[in-house]
N, CA, C and O of each residue as an XYZ file, in Angstrom:
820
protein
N       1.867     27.415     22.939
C       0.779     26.448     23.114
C       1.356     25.129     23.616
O       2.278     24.549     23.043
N       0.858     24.767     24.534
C       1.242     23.182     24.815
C      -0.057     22.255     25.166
O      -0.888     22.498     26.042
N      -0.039     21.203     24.332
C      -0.640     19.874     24.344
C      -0.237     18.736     25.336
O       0.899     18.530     25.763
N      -1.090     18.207     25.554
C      -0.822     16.885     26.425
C      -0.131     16.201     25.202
O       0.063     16.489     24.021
N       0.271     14.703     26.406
C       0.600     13.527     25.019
C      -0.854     13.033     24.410
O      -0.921     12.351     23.387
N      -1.632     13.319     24.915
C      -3.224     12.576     24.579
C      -3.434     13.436     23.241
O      -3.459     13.003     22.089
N      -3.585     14.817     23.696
C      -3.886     15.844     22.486
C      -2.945     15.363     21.172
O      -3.146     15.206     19.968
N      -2.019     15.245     21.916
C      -0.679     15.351     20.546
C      -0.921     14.244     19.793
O      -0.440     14.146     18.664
N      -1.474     13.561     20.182
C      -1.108     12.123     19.864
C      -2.397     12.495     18.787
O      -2.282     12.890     17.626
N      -3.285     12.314     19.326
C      -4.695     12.652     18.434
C      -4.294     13.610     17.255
O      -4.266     13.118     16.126
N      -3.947     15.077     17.438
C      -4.049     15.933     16.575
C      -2.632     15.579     15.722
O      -2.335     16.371     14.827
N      -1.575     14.198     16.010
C      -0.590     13.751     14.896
C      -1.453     12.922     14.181
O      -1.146     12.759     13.000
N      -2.765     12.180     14.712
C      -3.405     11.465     13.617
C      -3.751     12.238     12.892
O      -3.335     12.282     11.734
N      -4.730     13.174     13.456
C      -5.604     14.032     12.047
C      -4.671     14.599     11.095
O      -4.988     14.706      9.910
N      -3.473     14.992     11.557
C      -2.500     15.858     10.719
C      -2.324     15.063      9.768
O      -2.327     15.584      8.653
N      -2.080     13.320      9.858
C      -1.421     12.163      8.855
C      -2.676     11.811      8.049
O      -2.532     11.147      7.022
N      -3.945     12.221      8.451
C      -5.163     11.438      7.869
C      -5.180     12.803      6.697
O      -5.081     12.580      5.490
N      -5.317     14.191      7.252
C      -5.668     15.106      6.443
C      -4.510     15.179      5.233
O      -4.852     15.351      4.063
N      -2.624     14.981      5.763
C      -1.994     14.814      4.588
C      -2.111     13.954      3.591
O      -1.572     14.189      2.509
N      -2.934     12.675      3.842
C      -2.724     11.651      2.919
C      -4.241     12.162      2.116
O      -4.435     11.694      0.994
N      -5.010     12.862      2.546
C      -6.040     13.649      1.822
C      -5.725     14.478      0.802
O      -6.078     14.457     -0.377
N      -4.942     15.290      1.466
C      -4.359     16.406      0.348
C      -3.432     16.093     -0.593
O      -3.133     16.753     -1.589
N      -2.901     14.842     -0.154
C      -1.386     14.254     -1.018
C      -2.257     13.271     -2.494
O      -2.001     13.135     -3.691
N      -3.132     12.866     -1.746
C      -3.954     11.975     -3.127
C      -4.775     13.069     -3.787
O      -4.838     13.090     -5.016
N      -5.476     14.078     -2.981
C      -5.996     14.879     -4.028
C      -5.430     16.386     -4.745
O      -6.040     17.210     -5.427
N      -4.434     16.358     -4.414
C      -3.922     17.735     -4.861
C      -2.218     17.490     -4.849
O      -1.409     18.417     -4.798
N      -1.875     16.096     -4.905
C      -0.087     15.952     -5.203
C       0.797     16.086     -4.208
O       0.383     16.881     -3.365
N       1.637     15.723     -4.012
C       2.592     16.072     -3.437
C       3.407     17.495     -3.175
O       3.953     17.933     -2.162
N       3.281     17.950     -4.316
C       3.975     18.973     -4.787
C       2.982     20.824     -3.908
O       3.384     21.935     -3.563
N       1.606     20.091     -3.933
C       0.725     21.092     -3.460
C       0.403     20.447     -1.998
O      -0.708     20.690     -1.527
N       1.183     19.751     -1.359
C       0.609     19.380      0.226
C       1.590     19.972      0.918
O       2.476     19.338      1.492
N       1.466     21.586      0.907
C       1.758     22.426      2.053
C       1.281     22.042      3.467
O       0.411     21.277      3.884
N       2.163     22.850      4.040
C       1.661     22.579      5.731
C       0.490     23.206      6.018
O      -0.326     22.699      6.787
N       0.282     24.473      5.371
C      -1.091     25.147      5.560
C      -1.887     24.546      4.964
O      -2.833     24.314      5.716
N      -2.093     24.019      3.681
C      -3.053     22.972      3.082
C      -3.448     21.733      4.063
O      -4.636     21.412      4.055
N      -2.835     21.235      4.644
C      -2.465     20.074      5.375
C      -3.062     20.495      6.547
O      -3.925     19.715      6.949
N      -2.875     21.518      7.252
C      -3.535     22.009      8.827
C      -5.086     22.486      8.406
O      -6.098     22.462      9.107
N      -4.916     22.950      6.947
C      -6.372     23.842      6.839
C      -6.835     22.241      6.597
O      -7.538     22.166      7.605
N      -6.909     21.360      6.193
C      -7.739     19.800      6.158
C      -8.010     19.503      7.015
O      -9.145     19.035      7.099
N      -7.250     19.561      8.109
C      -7.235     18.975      9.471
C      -7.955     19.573     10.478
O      -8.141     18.995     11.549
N      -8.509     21.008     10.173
C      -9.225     22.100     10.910
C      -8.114     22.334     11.962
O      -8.481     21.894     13.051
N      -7.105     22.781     11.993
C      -6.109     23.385     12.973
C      -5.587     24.378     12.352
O      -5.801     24.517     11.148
N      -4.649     25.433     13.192
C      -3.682     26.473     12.686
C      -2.378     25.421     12.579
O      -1.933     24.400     13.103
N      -2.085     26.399     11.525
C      -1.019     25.855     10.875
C       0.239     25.451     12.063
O       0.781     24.352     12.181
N       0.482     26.603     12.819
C       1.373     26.412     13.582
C       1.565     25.538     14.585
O       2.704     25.370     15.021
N       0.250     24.698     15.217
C       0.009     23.503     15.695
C       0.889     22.278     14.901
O       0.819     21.140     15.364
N       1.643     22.515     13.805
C       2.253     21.518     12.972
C       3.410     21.070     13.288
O       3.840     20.001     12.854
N       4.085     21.876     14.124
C       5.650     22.329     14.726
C       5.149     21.485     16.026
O       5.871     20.526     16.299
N       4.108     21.681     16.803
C       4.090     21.050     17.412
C       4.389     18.908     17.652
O       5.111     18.155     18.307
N       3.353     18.827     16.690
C       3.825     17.318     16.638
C       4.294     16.819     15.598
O       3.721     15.745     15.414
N       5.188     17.062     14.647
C       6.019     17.191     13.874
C       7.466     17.419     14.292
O       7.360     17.656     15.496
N       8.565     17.473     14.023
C       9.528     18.110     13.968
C       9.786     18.275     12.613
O      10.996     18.302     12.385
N       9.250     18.367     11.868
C       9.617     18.701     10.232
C       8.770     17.511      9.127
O       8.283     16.405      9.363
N       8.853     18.195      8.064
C       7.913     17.293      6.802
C       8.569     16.154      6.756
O       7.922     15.221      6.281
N      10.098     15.833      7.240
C      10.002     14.661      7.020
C       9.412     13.542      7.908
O       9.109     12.390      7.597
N       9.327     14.198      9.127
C       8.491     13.345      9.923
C       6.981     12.851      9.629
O       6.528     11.715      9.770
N       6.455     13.795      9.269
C       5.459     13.737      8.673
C       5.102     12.745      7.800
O       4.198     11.989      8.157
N       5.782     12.534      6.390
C       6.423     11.731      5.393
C       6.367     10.505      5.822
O       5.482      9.759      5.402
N       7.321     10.070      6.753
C       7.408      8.882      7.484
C       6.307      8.177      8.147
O       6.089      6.965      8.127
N       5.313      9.559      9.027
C       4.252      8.836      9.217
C       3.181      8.614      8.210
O       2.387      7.705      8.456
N       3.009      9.394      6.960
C       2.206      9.304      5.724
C       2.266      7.847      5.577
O       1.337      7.052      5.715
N       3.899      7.528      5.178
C       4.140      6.093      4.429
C       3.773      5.177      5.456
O       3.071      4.252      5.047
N       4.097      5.165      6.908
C       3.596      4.160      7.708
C       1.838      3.760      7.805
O       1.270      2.732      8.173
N       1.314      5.091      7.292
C       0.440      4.423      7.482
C      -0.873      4.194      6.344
O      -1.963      3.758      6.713
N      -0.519      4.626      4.669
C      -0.504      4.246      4.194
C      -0.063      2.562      4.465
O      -1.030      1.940      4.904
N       1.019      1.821      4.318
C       1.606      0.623      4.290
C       0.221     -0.082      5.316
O      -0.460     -1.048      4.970
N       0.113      0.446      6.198
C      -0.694     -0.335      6.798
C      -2.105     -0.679      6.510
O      -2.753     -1.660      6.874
N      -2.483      0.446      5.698
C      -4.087      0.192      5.057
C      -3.817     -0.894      4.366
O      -4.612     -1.824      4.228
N      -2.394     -0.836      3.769
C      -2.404     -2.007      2.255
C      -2.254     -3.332      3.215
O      -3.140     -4.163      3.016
N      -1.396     -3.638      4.109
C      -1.424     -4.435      5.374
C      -2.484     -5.487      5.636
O      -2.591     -6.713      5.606
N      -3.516     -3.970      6.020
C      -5.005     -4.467      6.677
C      -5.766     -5.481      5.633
O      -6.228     -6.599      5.861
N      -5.744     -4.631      4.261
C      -6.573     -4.990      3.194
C      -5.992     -6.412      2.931
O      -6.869     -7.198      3.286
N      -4.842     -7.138      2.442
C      -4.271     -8.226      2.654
C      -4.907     -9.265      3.465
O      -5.612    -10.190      3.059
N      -4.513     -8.947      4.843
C      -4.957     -9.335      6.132
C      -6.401    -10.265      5.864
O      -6.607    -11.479      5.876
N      -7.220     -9.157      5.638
C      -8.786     -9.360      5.555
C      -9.652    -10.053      4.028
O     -10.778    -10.501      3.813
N      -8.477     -9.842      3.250
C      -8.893    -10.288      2.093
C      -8.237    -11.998      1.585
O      -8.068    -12.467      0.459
N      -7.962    -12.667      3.136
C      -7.476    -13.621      2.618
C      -7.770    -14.594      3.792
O      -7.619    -14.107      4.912
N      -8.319    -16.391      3.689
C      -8.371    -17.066      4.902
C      -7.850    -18.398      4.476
O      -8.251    -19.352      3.810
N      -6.044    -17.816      5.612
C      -5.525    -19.170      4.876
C      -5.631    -20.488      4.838
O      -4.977    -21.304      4.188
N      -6.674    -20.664      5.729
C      -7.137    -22.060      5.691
C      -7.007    -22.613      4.363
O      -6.534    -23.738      4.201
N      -7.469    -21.757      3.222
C      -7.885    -22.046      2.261
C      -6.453    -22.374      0.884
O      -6.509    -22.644     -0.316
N      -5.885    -22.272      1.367
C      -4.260    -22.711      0.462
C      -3.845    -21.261      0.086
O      -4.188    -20.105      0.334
N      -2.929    -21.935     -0.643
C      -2.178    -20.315     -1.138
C      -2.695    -19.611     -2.543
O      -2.679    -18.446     -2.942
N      -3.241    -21.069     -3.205
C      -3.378    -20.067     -4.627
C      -4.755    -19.874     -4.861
O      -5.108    -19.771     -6.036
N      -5.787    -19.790     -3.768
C      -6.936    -18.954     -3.287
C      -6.469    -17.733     -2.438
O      -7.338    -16.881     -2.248
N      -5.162    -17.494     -1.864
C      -5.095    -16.644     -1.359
C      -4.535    -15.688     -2.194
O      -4.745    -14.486     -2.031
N      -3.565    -16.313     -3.420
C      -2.945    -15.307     -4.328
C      -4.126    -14.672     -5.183
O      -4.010    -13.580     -5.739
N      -5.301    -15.474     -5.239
C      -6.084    -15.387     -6.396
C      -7.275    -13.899     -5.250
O      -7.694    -12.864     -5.769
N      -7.482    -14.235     -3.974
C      -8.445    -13.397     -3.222
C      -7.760    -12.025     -2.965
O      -8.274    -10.954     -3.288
N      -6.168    -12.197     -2.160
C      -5.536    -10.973     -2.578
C      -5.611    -10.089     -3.260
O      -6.001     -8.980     -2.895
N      -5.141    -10.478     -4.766
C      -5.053    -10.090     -5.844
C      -6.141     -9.157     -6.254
O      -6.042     -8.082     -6.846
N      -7.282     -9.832     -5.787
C      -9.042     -9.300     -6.095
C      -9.141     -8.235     -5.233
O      -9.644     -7.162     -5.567
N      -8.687     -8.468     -4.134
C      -9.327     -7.705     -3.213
C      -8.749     -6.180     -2.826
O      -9.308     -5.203     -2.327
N      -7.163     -6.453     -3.353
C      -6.708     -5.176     -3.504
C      -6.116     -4.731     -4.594
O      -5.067     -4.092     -4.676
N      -6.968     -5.162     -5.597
C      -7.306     -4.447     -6.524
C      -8.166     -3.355     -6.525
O      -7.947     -2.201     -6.893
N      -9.550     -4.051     -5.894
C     -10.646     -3.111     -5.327
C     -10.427     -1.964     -4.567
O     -11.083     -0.927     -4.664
N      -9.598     -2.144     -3.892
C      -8.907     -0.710     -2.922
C      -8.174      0.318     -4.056
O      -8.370      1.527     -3.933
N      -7.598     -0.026     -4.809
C      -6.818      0.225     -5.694
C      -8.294      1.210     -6.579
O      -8.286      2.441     -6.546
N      -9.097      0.661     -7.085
C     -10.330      1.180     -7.699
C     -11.021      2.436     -7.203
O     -11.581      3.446     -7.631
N     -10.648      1.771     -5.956
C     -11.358      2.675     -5.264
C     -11.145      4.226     -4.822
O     -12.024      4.992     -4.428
N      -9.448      4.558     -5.023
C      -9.099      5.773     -4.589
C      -7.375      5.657     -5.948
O      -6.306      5.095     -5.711
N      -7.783      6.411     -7.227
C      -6.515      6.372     -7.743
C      -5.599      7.322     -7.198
O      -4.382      7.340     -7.386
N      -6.435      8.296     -6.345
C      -5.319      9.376     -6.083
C      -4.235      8.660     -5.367
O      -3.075      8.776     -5.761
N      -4.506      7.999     -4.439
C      -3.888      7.237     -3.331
C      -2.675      6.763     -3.996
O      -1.481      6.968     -3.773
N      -3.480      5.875     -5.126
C      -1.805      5.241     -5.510
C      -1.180      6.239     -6.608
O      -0.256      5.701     -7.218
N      -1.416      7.382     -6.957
C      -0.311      8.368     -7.123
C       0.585      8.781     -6.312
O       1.806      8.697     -6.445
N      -0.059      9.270     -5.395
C       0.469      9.352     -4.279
C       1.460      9.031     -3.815
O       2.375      9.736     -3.390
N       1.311      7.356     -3.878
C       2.306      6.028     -3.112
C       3.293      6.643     -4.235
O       4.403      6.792     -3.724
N       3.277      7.049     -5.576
C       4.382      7.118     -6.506
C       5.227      8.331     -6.448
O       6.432      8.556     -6.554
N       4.255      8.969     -6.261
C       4.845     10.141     -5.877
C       5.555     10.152     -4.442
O       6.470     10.976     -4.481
N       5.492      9.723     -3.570
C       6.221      9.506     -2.499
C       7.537      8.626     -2.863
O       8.579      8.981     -2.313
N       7.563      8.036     -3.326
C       8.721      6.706     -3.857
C       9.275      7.954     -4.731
O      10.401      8.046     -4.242
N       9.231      8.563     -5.318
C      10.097      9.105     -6.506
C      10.611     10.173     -5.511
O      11.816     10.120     -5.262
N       9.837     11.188     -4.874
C      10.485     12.324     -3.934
C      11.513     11.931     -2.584
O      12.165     12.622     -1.801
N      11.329     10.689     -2.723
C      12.456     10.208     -1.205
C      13.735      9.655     -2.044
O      14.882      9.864     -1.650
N      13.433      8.900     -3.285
C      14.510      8.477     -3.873
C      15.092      9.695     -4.801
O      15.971      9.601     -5.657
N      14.567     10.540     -4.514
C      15.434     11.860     -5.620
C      16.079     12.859     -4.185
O      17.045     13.604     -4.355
N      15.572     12.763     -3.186
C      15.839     13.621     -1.748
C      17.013     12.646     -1.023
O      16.879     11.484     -0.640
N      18.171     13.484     -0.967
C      19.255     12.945      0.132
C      19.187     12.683      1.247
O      19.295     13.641      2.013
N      18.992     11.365      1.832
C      18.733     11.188      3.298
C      17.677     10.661      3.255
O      17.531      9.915      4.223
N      16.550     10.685      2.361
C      15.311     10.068      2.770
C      15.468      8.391      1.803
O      14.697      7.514      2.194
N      16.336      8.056      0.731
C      16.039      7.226      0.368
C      15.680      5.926      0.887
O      15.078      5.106      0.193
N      16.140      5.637      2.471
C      15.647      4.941      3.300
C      14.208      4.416      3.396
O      13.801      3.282      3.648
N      13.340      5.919      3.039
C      12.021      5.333      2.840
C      11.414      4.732      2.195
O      10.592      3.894      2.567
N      11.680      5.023      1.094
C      11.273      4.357     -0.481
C      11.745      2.551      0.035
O      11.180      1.476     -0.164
N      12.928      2.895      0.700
C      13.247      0.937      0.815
C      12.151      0.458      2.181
O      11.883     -0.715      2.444
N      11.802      1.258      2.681
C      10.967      0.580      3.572
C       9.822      0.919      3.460
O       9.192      0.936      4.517
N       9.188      1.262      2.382
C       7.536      1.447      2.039
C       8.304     -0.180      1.688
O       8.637     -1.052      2.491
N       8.416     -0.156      0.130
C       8.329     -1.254     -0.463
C       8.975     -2.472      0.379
O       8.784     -3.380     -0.431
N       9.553     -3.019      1.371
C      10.202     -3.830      2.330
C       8.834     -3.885      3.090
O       8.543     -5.063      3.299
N       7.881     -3.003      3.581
C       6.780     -3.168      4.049
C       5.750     -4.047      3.165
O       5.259     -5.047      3.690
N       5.395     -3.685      1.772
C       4.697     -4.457      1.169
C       5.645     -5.851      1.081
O       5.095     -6.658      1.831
N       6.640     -6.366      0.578
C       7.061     -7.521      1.000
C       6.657     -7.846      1.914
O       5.658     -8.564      1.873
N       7.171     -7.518      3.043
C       6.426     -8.692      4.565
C       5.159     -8.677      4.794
O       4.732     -9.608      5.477
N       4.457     -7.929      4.443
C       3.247     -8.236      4.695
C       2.632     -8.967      3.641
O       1.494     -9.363      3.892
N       3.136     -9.265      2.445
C       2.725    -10.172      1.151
C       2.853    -11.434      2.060
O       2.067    -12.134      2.698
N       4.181    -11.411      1.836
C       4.987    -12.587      2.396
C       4.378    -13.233      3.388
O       4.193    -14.425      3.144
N       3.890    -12.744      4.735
C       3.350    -13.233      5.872
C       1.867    -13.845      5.753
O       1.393    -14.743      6.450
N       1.174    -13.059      4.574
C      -0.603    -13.871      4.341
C      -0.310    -14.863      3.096
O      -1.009    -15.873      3.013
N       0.735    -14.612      2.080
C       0.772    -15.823      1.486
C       1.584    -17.319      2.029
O       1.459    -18.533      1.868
N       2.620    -16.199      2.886
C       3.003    -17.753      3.517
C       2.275    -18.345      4.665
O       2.763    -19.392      5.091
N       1.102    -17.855      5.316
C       0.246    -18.367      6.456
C      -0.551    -19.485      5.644
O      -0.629    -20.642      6.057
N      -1.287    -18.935      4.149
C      -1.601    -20.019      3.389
C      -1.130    -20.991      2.649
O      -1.788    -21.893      2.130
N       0.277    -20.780      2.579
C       1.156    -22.065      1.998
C       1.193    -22.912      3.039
O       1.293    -24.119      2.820
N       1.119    -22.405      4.364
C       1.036    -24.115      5.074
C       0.479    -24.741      5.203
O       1.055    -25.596      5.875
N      -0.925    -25.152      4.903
C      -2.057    -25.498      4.685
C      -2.086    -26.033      3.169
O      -2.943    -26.878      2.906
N      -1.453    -25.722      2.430
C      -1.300    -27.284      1.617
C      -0.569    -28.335      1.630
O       0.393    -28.286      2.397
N      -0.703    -29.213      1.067
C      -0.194    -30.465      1.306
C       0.710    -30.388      0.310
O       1.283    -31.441      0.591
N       1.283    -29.998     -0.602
C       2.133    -30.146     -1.777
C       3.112    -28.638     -1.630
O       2.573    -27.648     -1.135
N       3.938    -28.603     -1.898
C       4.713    -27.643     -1.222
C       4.970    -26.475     -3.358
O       5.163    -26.767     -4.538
N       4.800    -25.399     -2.614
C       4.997    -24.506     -4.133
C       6.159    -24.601     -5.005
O       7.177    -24.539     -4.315
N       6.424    -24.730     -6.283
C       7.549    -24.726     -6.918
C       8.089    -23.441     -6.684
O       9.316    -23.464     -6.786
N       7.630    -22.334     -6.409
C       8.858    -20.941     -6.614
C       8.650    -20.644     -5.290
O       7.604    -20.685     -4.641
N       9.648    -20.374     -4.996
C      10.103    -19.641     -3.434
C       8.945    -18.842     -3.227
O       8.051    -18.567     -4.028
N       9.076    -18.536     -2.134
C       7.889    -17.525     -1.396
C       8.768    -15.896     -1.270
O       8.150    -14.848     -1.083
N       9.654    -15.938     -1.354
C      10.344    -14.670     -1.708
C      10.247    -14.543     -2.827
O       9.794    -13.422     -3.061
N      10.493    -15.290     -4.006
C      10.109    -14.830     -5.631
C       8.935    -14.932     -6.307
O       8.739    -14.505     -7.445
N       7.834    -15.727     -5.328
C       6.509    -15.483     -5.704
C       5.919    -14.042     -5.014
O       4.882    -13.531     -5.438
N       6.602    -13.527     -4.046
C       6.176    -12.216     -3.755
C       6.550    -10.843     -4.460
O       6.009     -9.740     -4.542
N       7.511    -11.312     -4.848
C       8.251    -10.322     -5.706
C       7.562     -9.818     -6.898
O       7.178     -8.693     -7.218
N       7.500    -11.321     -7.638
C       6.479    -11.164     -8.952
C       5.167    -10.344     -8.919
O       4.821     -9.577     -9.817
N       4.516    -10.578     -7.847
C       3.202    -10.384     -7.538
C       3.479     -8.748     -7.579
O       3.164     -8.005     -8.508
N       4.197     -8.337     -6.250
C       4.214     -6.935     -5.843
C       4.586     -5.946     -7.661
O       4.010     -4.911     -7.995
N       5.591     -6.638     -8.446
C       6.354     -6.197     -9.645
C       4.961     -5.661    -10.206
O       4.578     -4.498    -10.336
N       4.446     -6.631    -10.442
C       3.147     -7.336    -11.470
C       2.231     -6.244    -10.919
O       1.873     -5.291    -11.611
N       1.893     -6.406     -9.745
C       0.604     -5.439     -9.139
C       0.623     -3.943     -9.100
O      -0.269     -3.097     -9.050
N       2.170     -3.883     -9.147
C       2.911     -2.287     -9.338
C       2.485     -1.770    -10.861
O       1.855     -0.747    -11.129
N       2.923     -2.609    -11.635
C       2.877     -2.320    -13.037
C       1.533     -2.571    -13.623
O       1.441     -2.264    -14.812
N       0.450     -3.070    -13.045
C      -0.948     -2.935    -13.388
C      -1.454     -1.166    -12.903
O      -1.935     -0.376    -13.717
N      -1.176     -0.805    -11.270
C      -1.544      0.135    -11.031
C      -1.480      1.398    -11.678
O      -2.373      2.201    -11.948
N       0.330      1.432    -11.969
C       0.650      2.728    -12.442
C      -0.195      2.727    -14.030
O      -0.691      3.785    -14.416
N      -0.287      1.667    -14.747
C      -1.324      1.734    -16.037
C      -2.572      1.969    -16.405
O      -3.177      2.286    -17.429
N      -2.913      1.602    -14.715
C      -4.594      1.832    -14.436
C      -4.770      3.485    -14.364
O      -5.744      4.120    -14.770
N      -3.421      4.074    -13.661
C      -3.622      5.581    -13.473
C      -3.553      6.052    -14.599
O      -3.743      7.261    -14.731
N      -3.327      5.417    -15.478
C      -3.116      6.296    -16.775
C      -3.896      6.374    -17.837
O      -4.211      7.356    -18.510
N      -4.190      5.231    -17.935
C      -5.769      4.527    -19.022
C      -7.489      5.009    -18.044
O      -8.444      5.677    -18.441
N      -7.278      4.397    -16.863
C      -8.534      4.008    -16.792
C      -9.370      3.585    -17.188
O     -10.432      4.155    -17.442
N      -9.084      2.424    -17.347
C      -9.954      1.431    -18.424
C      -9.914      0.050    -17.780
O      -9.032     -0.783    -17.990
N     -11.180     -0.135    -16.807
C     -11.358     -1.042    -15.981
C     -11.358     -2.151    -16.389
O     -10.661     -2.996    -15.826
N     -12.154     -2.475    -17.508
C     -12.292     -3.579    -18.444
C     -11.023     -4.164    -18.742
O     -10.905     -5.383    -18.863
N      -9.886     -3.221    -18.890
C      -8.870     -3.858    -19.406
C      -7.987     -4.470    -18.388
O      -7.306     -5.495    -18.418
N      -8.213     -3.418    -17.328
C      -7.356     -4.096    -15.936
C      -7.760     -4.909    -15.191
O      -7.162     -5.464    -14.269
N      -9.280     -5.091    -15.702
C      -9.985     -6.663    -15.129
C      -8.994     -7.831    -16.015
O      -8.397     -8.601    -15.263
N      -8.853     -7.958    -16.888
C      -8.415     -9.164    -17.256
C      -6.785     -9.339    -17.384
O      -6.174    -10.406    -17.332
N      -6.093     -7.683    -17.610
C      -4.592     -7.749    -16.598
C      -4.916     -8.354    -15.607
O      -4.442     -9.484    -15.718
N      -5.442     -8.260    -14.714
C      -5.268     -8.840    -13.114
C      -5.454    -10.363    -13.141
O      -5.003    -11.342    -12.546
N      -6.143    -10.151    -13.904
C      -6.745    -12.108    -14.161
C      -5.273    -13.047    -14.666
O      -4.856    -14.192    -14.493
N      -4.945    -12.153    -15.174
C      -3.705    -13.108    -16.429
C      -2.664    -12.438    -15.026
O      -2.165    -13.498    -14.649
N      -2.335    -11.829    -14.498
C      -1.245    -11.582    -13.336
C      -1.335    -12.943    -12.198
O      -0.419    -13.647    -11.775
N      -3.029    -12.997    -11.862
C      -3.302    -14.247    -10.698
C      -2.740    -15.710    -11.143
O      -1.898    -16.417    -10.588
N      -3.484    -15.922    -12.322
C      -2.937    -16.904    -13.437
C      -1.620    -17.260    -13.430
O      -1.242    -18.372    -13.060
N      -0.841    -16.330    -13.842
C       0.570    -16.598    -14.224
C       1.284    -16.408    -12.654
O       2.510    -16.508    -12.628
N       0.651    -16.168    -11.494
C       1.414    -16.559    -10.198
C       0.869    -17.890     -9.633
O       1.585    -18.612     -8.940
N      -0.256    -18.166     -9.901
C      -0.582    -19.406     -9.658
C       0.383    -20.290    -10.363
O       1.337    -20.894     -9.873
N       0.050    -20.269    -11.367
C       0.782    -21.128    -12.431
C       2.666    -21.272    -12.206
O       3.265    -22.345    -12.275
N       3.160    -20.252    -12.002
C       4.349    -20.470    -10.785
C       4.754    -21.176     -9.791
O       5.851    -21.720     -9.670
N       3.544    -21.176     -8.796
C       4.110    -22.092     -7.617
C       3.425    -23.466     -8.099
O       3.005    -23.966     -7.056
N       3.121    -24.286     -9.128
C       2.882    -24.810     -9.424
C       1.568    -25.790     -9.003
O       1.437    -26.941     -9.418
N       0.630    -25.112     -8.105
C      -0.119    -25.569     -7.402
C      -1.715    -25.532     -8.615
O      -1.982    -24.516     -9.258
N      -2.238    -26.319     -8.665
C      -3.746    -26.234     -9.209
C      -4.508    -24.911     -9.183
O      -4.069    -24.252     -8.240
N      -5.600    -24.164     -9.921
C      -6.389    -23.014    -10.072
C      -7.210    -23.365     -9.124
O      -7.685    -24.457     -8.812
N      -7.293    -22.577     -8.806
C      -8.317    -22.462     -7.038
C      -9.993    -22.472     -7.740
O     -10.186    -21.695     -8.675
N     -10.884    -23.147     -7.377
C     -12.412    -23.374     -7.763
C     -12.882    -22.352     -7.312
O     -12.303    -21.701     -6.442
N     -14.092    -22.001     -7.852
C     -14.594    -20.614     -7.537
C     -15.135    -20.917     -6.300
O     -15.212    -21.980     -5.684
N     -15.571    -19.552     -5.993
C     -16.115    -19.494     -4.012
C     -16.648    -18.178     -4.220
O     -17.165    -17.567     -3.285
């Protein structure tokens, strides 16, 4: 069988959209290639085609995962508005994503644990999470320039905290589910990063 680059290109999206389907709802462990092609409505063997192997695959999972979390950032923040409305809108807003699909962020864990236990792939695990850094980094620091008083903690260790902090809310949320409670974790997480860069509590909006 041969595909154009047009085809290929297309049927490598559906392949990455249908794995990150099967990977949040049925694990890692059960996202066969036939699981994965049967999502995607293709034969399996179309997989060889734009693939050269699961780890390619993998790579494009995490890329583009990273980028939903990216987008959501992106859109959930206007830095006009300073930084600790942006730590505080962030925070909110992808949380909500977070609410919205727990498989997903199993997933993200389960991917981080299978690259850092797999020889050769640990590379990825450093560049999922190197991805959420810069893209923290880049919408909170677009809104740190826009104040007039400059933050007490670095913008590398206020990102850090955050990502630590937001990590360790999620994986608890997968486990409890108990919204109520991770409403006011998140609250006391925004809080105590505000309260870091030493800047004033942002007024409601």
């Amino acid at each position: 069988m041969t595909l154009t680059r047009t085809s290929a290109e297309a049927r490598r999206e559906e392949f990455v959209a249908a794995a990150i389907t099967v990977m949040a709802r049925d694990g890692l462990d059960r996202a066969t290639t036939r699981r994965i092609a049967d999502e995607a409505g293709a034969a399996s063997g179309i997989f060889h085609y734009v693939f050269r192997d699961k780890t390619e695959l993998l790579t494009a999972v995490i890329g583009a995962v990273t980028e939903q979390v990216e987008q959501v950032l992106r859109n959930a923040v206007d830095p006009r508005k300073g930084l600790a409305v942006a730590i505080r809108d962030a925070v909110q807003v992808f949380w909500q994503h977070v609410l919205s699909d727990d498989g997903l962020q199993l997933m993200q864990y389960e991917l981080v644990i299978y690259c850092r236990r797999t020889p050769g792939l640990e590379w990825l695990a450093d560049w999922q999470y190197a991805r959420y850094i810069a893209a923290a980094t880049e919408v909170l620091g677009a809104a740190a320039e826009h104040d007039t008083a400059p933050s007490a903690i670095s913008m590398d260790q206020l990102v850090r905290f955050l990502v630590a902090a937001v990590d360790g809310l999620v994986l608890q949320y997968t486990v409890h589910h108990d919204a109520r409670q991770s409403h006011n974790d998140v609250s006391n997480v925004i809080t105590a990063a505000i309260a870091l860069t030493g800047l004033g509590a942002p007024t409601l909006s």
